[in-house]
C-alpha positions as CSV (number, residue, x, y, z in Angstrom):
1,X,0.0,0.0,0.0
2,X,-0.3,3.2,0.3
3,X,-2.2,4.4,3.7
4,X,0.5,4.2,6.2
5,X,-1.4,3.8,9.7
6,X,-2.6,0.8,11.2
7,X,-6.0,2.3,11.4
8,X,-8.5,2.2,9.5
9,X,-12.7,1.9,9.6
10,X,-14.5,-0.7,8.3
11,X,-17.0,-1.2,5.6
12,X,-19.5,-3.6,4.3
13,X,-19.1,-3.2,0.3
14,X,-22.6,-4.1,-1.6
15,X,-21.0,-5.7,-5.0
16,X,-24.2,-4.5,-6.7
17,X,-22.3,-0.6,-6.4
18,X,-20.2,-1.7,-8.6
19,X,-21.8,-3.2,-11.1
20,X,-24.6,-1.0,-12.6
21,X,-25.0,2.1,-14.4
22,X,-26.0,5.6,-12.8
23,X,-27.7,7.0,-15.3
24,X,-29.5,9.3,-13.2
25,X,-28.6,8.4,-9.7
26,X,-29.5,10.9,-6.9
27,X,-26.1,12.7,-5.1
28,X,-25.9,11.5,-1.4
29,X,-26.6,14.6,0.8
30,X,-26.4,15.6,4.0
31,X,-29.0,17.1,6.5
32,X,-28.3,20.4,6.3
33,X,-27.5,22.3,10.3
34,X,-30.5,23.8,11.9
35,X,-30.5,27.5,11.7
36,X,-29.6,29.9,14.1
37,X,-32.0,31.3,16.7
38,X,-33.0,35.3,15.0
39,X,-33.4,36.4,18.6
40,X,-29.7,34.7,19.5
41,X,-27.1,37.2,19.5
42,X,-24.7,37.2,16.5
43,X,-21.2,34.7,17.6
44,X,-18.0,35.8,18.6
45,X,-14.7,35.0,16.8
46,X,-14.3,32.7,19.7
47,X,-17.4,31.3,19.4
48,X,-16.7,30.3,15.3
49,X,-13.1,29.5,16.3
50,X,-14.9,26.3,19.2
51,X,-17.2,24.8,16.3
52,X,-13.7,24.0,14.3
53,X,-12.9,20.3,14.6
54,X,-9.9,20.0,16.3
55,X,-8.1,16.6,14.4
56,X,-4.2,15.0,14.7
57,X,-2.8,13.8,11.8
58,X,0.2,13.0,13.5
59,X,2.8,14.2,10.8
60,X,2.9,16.6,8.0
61,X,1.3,15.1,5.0
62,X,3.6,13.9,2.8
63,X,2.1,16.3,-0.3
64,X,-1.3,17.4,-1.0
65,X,-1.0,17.1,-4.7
66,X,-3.0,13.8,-5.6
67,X,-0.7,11.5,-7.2
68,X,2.5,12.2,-5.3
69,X,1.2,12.4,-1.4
70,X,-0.7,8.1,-1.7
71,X,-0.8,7.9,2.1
72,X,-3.3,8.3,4.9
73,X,-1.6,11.3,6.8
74,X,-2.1,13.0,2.6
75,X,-5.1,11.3,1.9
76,X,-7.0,12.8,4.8
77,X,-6.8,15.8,4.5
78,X,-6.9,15.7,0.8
79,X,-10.4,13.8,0.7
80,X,-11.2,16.8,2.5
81,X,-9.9,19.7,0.0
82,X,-10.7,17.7,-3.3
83,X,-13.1,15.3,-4.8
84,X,-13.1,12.7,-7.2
85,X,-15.5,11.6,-9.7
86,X,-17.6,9.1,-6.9
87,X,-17.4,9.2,-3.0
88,X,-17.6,6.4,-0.2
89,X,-20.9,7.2,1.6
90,X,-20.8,5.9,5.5
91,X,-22.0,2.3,4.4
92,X,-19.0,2.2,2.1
93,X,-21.6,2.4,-0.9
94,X,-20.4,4.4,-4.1
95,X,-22.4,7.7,-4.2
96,X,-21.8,10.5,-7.0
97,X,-19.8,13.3,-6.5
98,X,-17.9,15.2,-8.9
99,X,-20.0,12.9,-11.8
100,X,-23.5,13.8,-11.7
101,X,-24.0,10.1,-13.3
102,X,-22.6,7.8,-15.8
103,X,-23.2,5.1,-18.1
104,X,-21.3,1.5,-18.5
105,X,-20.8,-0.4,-22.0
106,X,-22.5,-3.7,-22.2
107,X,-19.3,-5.4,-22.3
108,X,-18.2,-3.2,-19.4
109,X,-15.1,-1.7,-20.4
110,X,-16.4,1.9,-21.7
111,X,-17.5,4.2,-18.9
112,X,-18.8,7.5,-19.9
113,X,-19.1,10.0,-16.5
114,X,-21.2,13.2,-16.8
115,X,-19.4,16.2,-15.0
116,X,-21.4,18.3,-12.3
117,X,-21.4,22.2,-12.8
118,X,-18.6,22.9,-9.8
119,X,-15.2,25.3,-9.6
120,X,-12.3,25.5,-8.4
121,X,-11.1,27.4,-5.6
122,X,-9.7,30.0,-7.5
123,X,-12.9,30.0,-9.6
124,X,-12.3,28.1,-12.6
125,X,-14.6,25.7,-13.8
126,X,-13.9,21.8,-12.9
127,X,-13.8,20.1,-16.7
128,X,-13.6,16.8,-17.7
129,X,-10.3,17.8,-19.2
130,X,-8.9,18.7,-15.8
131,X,-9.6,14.8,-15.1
132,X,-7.7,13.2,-18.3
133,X,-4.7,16.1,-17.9
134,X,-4.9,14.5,-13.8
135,X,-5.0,10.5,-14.7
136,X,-2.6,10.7,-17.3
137,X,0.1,13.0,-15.1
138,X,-0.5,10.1,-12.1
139,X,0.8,7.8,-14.8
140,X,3.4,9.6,-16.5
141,X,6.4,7.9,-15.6
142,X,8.2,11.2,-15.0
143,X,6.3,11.8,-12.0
144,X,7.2,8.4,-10.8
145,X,3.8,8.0,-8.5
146,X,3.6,5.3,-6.3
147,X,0.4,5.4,-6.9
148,X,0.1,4.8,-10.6
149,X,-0.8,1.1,-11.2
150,X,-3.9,1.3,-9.7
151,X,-5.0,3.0,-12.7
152,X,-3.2,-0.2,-14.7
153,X,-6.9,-1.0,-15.7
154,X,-7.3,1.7,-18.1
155,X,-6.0,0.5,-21.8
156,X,-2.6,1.9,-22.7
157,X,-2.6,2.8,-18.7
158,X,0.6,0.1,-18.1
159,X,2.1,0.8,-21.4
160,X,2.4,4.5,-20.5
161,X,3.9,4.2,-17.1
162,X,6.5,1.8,-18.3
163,X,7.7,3.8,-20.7
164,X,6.5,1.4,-23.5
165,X,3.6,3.9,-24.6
166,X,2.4,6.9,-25.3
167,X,0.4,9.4,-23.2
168,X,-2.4,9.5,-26.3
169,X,-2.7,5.7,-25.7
170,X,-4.1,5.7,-22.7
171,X,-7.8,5.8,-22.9
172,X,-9.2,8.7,-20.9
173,X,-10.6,11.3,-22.9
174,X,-12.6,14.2,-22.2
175,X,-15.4,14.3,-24.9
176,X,-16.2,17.8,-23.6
177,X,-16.0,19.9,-21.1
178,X,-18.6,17.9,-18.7
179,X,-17.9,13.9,-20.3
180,X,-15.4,12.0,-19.7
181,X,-14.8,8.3,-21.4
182,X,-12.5,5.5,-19.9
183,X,-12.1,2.6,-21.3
184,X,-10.9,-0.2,-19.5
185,X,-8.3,-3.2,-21.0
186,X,-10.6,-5.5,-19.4
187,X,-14.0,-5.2,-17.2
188,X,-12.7,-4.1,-13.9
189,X,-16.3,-4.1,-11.2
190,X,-14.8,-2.6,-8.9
191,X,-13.6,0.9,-11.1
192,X,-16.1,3.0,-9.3
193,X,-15.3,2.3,-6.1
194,X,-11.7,3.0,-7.3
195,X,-11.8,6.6,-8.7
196,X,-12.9,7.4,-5.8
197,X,-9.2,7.0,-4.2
198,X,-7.5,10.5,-3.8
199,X,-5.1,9.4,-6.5
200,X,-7.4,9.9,-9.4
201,X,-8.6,13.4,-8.0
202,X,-8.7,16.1,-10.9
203,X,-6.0,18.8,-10.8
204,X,-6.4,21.9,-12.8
205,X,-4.6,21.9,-15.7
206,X,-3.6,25.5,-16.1
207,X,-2.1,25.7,-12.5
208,X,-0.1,22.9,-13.0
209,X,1.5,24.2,-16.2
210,X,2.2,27.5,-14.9
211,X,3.1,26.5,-11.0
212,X,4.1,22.6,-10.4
213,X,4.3,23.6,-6.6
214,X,0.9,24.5,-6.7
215,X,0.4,22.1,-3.8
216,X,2.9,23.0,-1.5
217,X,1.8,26.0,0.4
218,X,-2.1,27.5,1.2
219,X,-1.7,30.3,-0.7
220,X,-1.1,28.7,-3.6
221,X,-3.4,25.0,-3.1
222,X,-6.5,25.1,-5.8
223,X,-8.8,22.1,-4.8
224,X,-12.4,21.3,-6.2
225,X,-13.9,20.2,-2.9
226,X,-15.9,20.7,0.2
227,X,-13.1,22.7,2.4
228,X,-10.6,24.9,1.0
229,X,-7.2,25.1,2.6
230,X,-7.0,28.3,5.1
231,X,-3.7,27.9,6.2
232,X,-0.6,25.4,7.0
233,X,2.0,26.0,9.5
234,X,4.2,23.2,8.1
235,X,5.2,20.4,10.8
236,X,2.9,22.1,13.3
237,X,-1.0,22.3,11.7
238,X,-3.3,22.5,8.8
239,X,-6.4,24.5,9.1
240,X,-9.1,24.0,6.3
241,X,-12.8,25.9,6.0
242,X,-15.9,25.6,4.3
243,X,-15.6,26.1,0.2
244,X,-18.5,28.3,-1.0
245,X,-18.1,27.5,-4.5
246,X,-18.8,23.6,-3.6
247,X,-21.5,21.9,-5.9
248,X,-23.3,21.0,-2.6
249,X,-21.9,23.7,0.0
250,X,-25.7,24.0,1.0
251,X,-25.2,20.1,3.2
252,X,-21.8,20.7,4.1
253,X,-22.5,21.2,8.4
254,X,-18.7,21.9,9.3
255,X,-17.3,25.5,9.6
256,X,-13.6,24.1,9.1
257,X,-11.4,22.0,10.9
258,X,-7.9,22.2,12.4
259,X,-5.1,19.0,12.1
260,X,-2.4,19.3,14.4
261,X,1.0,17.0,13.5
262,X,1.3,15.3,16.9
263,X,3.5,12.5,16.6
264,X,3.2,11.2,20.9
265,X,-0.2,9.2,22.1
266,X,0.5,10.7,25.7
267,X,0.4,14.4,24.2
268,X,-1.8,13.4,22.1
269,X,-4.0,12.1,25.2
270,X,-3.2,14.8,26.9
271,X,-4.8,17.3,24.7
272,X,-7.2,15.1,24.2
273,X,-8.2,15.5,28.1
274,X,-7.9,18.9,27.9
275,X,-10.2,19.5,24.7
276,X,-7.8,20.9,23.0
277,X,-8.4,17.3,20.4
278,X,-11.9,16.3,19.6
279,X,-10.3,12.9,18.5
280,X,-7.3,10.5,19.2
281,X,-5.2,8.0,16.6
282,X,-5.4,6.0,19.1
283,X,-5.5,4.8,22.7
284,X,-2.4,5.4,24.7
285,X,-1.5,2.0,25.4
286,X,-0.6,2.7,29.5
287,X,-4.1,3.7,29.5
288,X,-5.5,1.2,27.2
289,X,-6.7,-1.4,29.8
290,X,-8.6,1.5,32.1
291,X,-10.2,3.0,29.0
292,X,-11.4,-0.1,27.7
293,X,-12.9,-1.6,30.4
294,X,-14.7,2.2,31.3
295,X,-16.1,1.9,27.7
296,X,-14.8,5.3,26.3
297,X,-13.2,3.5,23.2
298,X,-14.9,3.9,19.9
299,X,-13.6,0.6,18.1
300,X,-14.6,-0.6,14.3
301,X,-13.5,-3.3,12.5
302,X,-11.5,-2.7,9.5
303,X,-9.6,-4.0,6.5
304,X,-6.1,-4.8,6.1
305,X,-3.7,-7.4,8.2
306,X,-0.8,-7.7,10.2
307,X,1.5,-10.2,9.2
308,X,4.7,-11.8,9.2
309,X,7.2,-12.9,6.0
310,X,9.3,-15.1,5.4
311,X,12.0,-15.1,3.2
312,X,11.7,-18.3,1.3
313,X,15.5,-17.6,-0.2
314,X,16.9,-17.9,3.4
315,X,17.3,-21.4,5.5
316,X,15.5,-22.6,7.1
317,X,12.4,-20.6,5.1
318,X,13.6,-22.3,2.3
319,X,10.9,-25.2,3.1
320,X,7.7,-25.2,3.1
321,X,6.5,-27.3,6.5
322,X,9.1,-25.3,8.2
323,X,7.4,-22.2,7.1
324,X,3.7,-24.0,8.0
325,X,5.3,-25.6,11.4
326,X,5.9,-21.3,12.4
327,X,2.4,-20.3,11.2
328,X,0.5,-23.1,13.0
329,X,2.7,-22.6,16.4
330,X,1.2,-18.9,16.8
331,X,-2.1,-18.3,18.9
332,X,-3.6,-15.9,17.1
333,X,-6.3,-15.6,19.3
334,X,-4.3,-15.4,22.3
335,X,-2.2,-12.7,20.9
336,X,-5.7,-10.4,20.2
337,X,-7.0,-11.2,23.6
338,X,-4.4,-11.0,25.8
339,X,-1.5,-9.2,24.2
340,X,-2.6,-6.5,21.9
341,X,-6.1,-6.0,24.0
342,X,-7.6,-4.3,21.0
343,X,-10.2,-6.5,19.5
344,X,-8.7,-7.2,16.9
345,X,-9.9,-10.2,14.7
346,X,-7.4,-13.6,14.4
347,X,-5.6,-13.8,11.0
348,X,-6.5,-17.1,10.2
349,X,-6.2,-16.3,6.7
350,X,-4.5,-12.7,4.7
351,X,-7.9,-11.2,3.1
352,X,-9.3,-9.6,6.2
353,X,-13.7,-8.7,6.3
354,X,-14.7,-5.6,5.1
355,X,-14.5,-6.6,1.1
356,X,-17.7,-8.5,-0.5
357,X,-18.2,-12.0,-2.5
358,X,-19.7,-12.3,-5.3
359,X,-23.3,-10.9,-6.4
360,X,-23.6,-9.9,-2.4
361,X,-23.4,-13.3,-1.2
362,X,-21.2,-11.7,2.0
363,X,-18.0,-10.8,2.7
364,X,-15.2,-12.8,0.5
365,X,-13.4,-13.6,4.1
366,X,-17.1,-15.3,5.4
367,X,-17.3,-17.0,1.8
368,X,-13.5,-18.4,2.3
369,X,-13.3,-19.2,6.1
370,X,-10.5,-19.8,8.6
371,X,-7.4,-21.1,5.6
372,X,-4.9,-21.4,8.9
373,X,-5.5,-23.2,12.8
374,X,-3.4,-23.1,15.7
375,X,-2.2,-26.8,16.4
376,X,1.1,-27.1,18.2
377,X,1.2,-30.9,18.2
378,X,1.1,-30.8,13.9
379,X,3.2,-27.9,14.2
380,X,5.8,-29.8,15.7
381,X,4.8,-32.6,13.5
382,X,5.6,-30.3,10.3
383,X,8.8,-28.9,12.0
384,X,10.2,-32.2,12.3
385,X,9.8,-33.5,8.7
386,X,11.1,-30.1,7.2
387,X,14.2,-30.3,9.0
388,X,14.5,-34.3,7.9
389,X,13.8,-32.6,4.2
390,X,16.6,-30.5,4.5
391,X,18.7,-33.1,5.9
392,X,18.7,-30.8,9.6
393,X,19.5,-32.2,13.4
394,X,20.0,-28.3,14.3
395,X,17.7,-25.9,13.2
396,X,19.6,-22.8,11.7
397,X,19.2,-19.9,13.8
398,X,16.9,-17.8,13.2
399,X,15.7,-13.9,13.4
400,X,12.8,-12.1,13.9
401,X,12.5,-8.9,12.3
402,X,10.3,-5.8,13.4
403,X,10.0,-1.9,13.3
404,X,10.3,-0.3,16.4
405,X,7.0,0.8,18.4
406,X,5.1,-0.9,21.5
407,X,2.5,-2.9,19.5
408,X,5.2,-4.4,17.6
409,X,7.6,-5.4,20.0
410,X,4.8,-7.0,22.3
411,X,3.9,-9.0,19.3
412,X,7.4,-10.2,18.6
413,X,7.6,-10.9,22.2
414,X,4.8,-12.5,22.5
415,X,5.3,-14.9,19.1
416,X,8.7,-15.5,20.5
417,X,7.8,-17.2,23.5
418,X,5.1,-19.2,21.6
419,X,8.6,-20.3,18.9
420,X,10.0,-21.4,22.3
421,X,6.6,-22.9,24.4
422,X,5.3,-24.8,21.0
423,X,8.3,-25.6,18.8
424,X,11.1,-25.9,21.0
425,X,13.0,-23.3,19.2
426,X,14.6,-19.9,20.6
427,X,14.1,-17.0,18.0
428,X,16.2,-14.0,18.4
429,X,14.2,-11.1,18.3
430,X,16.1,-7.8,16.0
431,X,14.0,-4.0,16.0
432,X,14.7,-1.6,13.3
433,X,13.3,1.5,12.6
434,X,10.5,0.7,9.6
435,X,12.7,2.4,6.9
436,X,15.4,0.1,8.0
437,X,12.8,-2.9,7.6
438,X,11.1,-1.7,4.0
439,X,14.7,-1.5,2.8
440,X,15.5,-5.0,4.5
441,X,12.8,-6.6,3.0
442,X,12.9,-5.4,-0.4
443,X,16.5,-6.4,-0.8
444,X,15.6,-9.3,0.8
445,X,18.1,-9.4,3.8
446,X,16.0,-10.8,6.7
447,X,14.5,-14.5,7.6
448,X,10.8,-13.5,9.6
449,X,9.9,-10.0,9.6
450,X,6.5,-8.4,10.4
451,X,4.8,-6.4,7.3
452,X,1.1,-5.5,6.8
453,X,-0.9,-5.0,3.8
454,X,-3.9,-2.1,3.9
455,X,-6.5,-2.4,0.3
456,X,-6.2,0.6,-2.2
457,X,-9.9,-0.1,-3.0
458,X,-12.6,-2.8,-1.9
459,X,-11.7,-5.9,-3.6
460,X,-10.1,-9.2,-2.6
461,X,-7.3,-8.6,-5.6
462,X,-6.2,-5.8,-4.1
463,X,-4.6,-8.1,-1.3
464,X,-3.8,-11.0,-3.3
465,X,-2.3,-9.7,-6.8
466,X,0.8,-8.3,-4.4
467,X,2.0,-11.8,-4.1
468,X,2.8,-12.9,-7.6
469,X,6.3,-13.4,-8.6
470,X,6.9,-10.0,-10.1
471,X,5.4,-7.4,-7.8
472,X,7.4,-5.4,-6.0
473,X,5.2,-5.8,-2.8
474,X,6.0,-9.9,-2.9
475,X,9.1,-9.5,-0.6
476,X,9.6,-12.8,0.1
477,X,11.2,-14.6,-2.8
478,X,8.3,-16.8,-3.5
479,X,6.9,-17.5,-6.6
480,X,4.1,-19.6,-7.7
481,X,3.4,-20.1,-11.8
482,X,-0.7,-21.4,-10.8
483,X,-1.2,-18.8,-8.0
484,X,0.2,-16.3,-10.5
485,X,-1.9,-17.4,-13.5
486,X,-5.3,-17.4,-11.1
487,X,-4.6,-13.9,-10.4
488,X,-3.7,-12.9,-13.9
489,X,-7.2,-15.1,-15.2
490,X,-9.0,-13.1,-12.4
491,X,-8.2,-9.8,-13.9
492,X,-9.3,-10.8,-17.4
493,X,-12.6,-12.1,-16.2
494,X,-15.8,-10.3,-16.2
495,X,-18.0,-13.0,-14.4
496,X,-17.3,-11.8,-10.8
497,X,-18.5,-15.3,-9.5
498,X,-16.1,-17.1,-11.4
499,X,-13.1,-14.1,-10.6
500,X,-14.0,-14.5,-6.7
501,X,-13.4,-18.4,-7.0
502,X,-10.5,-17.7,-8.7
503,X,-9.4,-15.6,-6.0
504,X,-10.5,-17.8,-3.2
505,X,-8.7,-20.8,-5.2
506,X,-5.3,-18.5,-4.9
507,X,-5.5,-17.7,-1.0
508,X,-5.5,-21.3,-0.5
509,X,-2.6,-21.7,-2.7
510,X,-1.3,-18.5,-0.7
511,X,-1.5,-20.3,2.6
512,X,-0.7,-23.7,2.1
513,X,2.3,-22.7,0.8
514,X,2.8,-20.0,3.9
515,X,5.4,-18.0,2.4
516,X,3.3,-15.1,5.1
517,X,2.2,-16.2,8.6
518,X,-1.2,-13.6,9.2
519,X,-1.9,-12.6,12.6
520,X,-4.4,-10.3,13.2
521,X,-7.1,-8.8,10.8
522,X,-7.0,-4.1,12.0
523,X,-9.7,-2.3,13.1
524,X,-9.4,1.1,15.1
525,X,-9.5,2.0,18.4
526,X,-9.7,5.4,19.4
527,X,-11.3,8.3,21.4
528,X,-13.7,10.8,20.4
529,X,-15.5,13.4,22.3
530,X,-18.9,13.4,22.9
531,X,-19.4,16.9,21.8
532,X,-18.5,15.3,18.3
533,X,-20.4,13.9,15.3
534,X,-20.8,12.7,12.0
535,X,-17.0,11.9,10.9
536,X,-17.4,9.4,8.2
537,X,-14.8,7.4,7.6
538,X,-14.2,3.2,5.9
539,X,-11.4,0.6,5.5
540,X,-11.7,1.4,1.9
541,X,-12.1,5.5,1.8
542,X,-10.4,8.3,4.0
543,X,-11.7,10.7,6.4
544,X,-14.9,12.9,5.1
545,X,-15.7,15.7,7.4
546,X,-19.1,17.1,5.3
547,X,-21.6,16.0,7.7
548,X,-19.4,17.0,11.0
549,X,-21.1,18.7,14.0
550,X,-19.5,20.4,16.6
551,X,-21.9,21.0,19.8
């Protein structure tokens, strides 16, 4: 991925959003905020200056210029300043937004999206050429977007960013100034939940060409959404208020809203206390147990997993029951209940809830069950044939990887002493900052270290497509020629039954041949005040404050 935090809401995704037309589909709207009492005097400064949301985004965003930023402290804020061509309502349902409506081919490759009449911050009219001039800039190789093969299911899309095509071959084009085609390479269902990720905002072409750091400072930001940035104090905060030139500034409820860059939970809870925060990251974790059991936490379940790799390159990883012996030793559900303390959902398999089956017959983790159990007597079964496989009376030694941070050191603690209690064998445990551990792992100098995946958009592929051989997410040498095909087939085809068994077929193939170990499916645990409501946020969309009200 992508979105950076552990963190993240969840959603219930009906496939049927993704799969029909909008030819005239009503905007989602907001209840508009009761006016004020005539006989009330007028507010104070001070008064305006309490009904702003008071946020943390923990650290400066990374950039607020859509293709280049791809990560939730961005994202966040962004969702917030822009808006794309569909939103995530609070169900996680695809609503309209900067489209009006649009129309799907038959064969479900053409979409044709109607533009809304809507401007810029700076008062130019949002045009369908503002979108084409923003897709094909997030794939234009010289801007090098991390973020660019999402779009790899727009024809020519792939082509372009590899350098192996042109610009004019990728199929976006703005018929006029409010219609804009894309045609897809293959039927993709799950396209407009997709363009509704930050990355395929519009950016307006003219202040682009005359100012590429548009996006750096307030003075010079031109969005197309809901807020409009005020100011930003780089490091310190980002202060956003209401856009008047919004399409539907008449439902937004929120004056504006203040993110500071906190990067401490105890300041953070500190401020928190002394309403200076409407809403924590997350639960200081030498309060966690006292907050919990008082009932002040606000926890959701979410999508995306913590889990561990193993390098299949590196002995003793090299084998497969070795790798299934280390998966099967870990009590998952121990490490949720007693460890973390969070709620958390066991990983007994990598795609986490939150994403849907096929033709809304639940979520593809219901549909595909528990894939992994905890069974220390076949563990140890499974550890003893590996090592007779690779000819073994000493296992090598080996080393656990992990970034620094509490949650992450009790869970290689924890998993350490189940190595030792269930397998007999003493892992030594090494912490690196998570730099340090990207870089390890794509170079692939480690044996077992911890990862996590969070989606880019709502569907099962988004998880599983990262482990065939030649994506640069894989990080553990592994390489499969039938999961790989499965996952190539499931692109091509357009019968989302058949693609979801497909899918399901390749997380089996995924975990009986463990090259990962999951351990805990994320959801979020945080505080929010009481004088606070209506911040929507899913596991597959960022923060939207529209329908915030501050008491």
């Amino acid at each position: 991925m992508k979105k950076i935090s552990t963190i993240v809401l969840s959603a219930s995704l009906a496939a049927s959003m993704l799969i029909a037309g909008c030819s005239s589909q009503p905007a989602n709207t907001a209840t508009p905020a009761p006016a004020a009492n005539s006989n009330e005097q007028a507010p104070t400064p001070q008064d305006q200056a309490a009904k702003l949301l008071l946020l943390n985004n923990i650290k400066e965003p990374t950039s607020l210029d859509p293709p280049i930023g791809f990560d939730e402290p961005s994202y966040n804020i962004l969702n917030n300043l822009m808006e794309g061509l569909t939103r995530l309502d609070a169900d996680g349902k695809v609503q309209p937004a900067a489209a009006s409506e649009w129309k799907i081919s038959p064969d479900g490759k053409v979409y044709t999206f109607t533009l809304r009449d809507n401007k810029w911050t700076n008062g130019d009219p949002v045009k369908a050429q503002d979108f084409e001039y923003a897709w094909k800039r997030l794939l234009d190789p010289k801007i090098a977007s991390s973020a660019a093969p999402l779009a790899y299911m727009i024809e020519g899309a792939e082509a372009f960013n590899s350098g192996k095509g042109p610009a004019d071959g990728v199929k976006v084009k703005a018929l006029d100034d409010k219609t804009l085609e894309v045609t897809l390479a293959q039927p993709a269902s799950w396209t407009l939940l997709l363009v509704s990720n930050p990355a395929f905002f519009p950016v307006n072409q003219a202040v682009d060409q005359k100012d590429p750091k548009w996006a750096a400072e307030a003075s010079t930001f031109v969005g197309n959404g809901p807020f409009k940035l005020k100011e930003w104090a780089h490091d310190s905060e980002l202060k956003i208020e209401k856009n008047e030139n919004y399409w539907d500034a008449a439902n937004v409820t929120l004056a504006g809203a203040v993110w500071k860059m906190i990067d401490d939970e105890n300041t953070e809870y500190q401020m928190f206390t002394n309403e200076e925060l409407h809403r924590t990251t997350t639960v200081p974790s030498d309060m966690a147990d006292q907050l919990f059991k008082e009932g002040k936490v606000l926890v959701q379940d979410g999508a995306g997993t913590e889990f561990y790799r193993f390098n299949v390159t590196k002995e003793p990883f090299d084998n497969k029951n070795i790798r299934k012996a280390f998966s099967m030793a870990i009590d998952r559900q121990t490490l949720v209940d007693l460890v973390l303390m969070r709620q958390q959902k066991p990983g007994n398999a990598f795609v986490s809830f939150g994403l849907p089956d096929a033709n809304g017959t639940g979520s593809f983790r219901e549909v595909g069950g528990d894939l992994i159990k905890y069974d220390p007597a076949e563990a140890k079964k499974l550890l003893e044939q590996g090592m007779k496989e690779k000819g073994y009376t000493t296992l090598p030694e080996v080393t656990l990887t992990y970034r620094s941070g509490t949650n992450y050191e009790k869970t290689a603690q924890a998993l350490q002493e189940m190595f030792k209690q269930n397998l007999g064998v003493d892992v030594k445990l090494q912490k690196v900052e998570g730099k340090v551990l990207t870089d390890m792992q794509k170079q692939l100098q480690f044996q077992l270290a911890r990862s996590s995946w969070l989606p880019d958009f709502g569907d099962a592929i988004n998880f599983l497509d990262i482990f065939q051989s030649k994506s640069p997410s894989n990080r553990t040498g592994w390489n499969n020629p039938q999961y790989d095909k499965l996952i190539q087939d499931a692109y091509k085809e357009a019968d989302d039954a058949k693609r979801l068994q497909m899918l399901h077929d390749a997380e089996k193939i995924l975990m009986d041949e463990a090259p990962i170990a999951p351990l805990y499916f994320y959801n979020t645990s945080l505080l929010q005040s009481d004088k606070v409501s209506g911040i929507v946020s899913t596991s597959l969309s960022y923060t939207d404050l529209r329908k915030v009200v501050v008491k």
